[in-house]
C-alpha positions in Angstrom: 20.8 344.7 93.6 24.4 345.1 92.1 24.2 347.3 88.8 25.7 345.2 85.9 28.5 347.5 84.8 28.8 348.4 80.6 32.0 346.5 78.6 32.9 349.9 78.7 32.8 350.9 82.7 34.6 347.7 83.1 37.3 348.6 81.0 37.9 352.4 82.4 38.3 350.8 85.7 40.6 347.9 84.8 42.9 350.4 83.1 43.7 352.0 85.9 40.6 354.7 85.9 41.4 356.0 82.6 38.5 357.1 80.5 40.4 359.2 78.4 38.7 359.4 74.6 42.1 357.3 73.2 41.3 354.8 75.9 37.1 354.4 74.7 37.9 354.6 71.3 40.4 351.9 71.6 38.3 349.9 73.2 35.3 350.4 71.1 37.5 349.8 68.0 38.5 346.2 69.5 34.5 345.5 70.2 34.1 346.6 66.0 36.7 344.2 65.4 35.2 341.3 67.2 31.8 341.3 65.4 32.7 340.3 62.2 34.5 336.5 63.7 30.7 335.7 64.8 28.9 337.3 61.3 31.5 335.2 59.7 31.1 332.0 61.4 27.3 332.1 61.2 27.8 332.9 57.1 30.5 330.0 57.2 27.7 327.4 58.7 24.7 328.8 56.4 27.3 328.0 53.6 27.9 324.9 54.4 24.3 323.7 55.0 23.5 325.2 51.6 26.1 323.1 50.2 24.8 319.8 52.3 21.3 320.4 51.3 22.5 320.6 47.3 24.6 317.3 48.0 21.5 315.9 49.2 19.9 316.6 46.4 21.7 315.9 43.7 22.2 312.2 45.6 18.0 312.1 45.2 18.2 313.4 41.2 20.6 310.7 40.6 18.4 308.2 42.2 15.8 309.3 40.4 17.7 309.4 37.2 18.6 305.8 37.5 15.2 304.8 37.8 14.5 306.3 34.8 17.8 304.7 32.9 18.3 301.3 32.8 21.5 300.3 34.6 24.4 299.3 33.0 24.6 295.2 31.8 27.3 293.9 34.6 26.0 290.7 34.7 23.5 289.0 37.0 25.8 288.2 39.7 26.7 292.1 39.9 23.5 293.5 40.1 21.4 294.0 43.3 18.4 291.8 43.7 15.2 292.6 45.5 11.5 290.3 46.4 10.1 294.3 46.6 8.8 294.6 42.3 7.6 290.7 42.6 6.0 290.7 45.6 3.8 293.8 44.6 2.8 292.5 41.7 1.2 289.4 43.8 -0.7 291.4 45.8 -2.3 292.2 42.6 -5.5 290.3 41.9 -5.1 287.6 38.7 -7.2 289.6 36.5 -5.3 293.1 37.9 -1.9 290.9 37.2 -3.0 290.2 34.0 -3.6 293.8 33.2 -1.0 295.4 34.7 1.1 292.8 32.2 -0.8 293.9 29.3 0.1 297.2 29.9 3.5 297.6 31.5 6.5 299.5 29.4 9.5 298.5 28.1 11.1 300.4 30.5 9.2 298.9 33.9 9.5 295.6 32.3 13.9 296.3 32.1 13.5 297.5 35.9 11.1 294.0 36.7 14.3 291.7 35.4 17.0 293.6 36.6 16.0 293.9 40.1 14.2 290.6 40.5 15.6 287.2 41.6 15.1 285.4 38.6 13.7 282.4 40.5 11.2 284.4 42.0 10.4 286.5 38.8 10.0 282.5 36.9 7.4 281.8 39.3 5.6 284.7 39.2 5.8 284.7 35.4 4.2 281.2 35.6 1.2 281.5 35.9 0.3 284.7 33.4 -0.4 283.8 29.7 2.5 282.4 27.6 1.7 284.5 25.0 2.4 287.3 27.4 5.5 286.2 28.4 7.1 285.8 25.5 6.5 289.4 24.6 8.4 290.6 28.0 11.5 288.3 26.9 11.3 289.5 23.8 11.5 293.1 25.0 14.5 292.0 27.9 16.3 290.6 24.9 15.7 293.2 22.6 17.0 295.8 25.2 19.5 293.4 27.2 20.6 290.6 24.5 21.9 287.8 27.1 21.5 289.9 30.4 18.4 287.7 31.7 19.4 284.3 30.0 19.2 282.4 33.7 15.6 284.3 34.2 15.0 282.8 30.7 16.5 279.4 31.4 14.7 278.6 34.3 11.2 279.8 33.1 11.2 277.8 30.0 13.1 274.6 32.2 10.3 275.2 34.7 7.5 275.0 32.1 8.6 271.4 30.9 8.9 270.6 34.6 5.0 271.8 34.9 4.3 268.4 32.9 6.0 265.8 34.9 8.2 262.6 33.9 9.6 260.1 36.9 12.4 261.0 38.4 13.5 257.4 39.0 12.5 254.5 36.9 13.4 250.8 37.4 16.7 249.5 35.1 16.7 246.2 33.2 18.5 244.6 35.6 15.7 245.7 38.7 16.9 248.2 40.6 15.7 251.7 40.4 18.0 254.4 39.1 18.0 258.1 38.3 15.8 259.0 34.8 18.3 261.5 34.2 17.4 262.5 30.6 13.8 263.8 32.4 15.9 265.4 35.3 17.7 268.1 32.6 14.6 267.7 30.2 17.0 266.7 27.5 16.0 263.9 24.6 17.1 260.8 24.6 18.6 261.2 21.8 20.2 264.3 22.0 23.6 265.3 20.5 26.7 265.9 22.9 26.4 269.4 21.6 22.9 270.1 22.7 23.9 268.4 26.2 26.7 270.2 26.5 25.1 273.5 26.2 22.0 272.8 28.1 24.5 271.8 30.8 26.0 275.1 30.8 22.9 277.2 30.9 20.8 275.1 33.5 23.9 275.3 35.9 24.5 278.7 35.3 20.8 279.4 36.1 20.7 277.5 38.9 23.7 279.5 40.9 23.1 280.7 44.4 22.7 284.5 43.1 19.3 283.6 41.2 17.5 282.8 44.6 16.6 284.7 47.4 18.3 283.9 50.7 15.2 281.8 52.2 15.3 279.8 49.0 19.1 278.8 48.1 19.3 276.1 49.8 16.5 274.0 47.6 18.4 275.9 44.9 21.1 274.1 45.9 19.8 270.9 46.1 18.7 270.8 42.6 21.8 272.4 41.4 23.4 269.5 42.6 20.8 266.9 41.1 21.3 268.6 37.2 24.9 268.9 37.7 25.1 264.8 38.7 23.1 264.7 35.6 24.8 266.2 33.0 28.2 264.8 34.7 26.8 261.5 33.5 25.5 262.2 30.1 27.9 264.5 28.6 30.6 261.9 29.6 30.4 259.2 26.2 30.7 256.0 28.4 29.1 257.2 31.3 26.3 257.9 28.8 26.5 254.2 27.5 26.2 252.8 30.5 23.3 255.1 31.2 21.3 254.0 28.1 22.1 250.3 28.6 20.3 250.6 31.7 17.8 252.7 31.4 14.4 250.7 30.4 14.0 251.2 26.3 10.3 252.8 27.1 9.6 256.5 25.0 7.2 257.8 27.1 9.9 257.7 30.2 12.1 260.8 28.2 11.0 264.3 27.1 10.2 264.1 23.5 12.1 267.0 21.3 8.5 269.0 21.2 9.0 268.8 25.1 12.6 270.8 24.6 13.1 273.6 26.9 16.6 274.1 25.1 15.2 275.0 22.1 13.1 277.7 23.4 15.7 279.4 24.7 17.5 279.0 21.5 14.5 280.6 19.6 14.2 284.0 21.7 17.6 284.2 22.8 20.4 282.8 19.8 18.5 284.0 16.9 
């Protein structure tokens, strides 16, 4: 077996068999000066981890911080929906989902409305008490003045949908025609300014952002039923026409104690 020869063997005999002291010593003094490139590299690398792993978690305070906070009012098209809050909340029992209502905080209430689609947060808001619901509005508004007025919209346009007028009702002159006063949930004898505002909160609620992907397109549908609606009512003569033909019967048209405009006026214009 060949002996491994020392760094410094191999350097007495590749000088020329010098192994004078000047010669070790020089060599030995370029080994001394090598050492430190590896000590330094190794510091250089636990340095930077150190500095990765604090990145890291100052990212996860942060995250946790804005749990905490409620985020900043940019508007419900800005903010990043989610089915996660709603759908674990239905796995809840109905007597557990009626506690955990009775008993949530203002602050997991803000973080339920501004994470939810509001369609989906509507129907899961259905069926709990009215009583109950009010009081989370009342905290939303109270903390967010107009940040959930589509989530508020289409709960209280929903509710008057829960007791249901035709759709389509046969004119005076026989042919069968679009009830649109029960369509938007408006009086029949509401003023142009009540339409006119009605019209821009029901379309505004009913924009693609309020709906999870697997539900836009019936969003859309009915989007384009109110707005073909309100196209025809808040135009005077269109209107006119409209009355003339629609058959002179009350119970046909949602009665102003039927008014889903005018609970959203109560909680949210007050």
């Amino acid at each position: 077996m060949i002996a491994k020869k020392s760094p410094l063997t191999y350097a007495k005999n590749h000088l020329g068999g010098r192994s004078s002291n000047s010669s070790s010593l020089a060599f030995k003094s370029t080994l001394v000066q090598r050492r430190p490139k590896k000590s330094i590299k190794a510091g250089a690398k636990v340095e930077l981890k150190a500095v990765s792993t604090l990145r890291s978690r100052l990212k996860t305070l942060a995250r946790e911080k804005s749990r905490l906070e409620p985020p900043e009012d940019r508007g419900a098209g800005a903010r990043k929906h989610s089915s996660r809050m709603v759908q674990n909340v239905l796995l809840l029992s109905a007597v557990e989902q009626a506690e955990y209502f009775e008993r949530i905080s203002d602050e997991e209430i803000i973080k339920l409305f501004d994470s939810s689609y509001p369609s989906e947060l509507v129907n899961l808001l259905l069926g709990i008490k009215k009583s109950t619901c009010r009081r989370l509005f009342e905290v939303a508004v109270r903390h967010r003045k107009r940040a959930y007025l589509d989530a508020i919209t289409l709960y209280y346009y929903k509710d008057y949908l829960t007791n249901p007028l035709p759709l389509t009702v046969e004119g005076i002159d026989r042919t069968s025609m679009q009830n649109f006063y029960a369509i938007v949930g408006m009086a029949r004898d509401a003023s142009e300014d009540e339409i006119s505002l009605a019209s821009k909160l029901l379309i505004h609620a009913y924009q693609p952002e309020s709906f999870p992907p697997t539900e836009r397109k019936n969003g859309e549908i009915r989007h384009l039923e109110i707005k073909t609606a309100f196209d025809r009512l808040k135009n005077p003569k269109t209107r006119l026409e409209v009355d003339r033909l629609l058959p002179n019967v009350s119970y046909l048209y949602p009665r102003r104690d039927q008014s889903w405009l005018e609970n959203v006026q109560r909680l949210m214009f007050v």
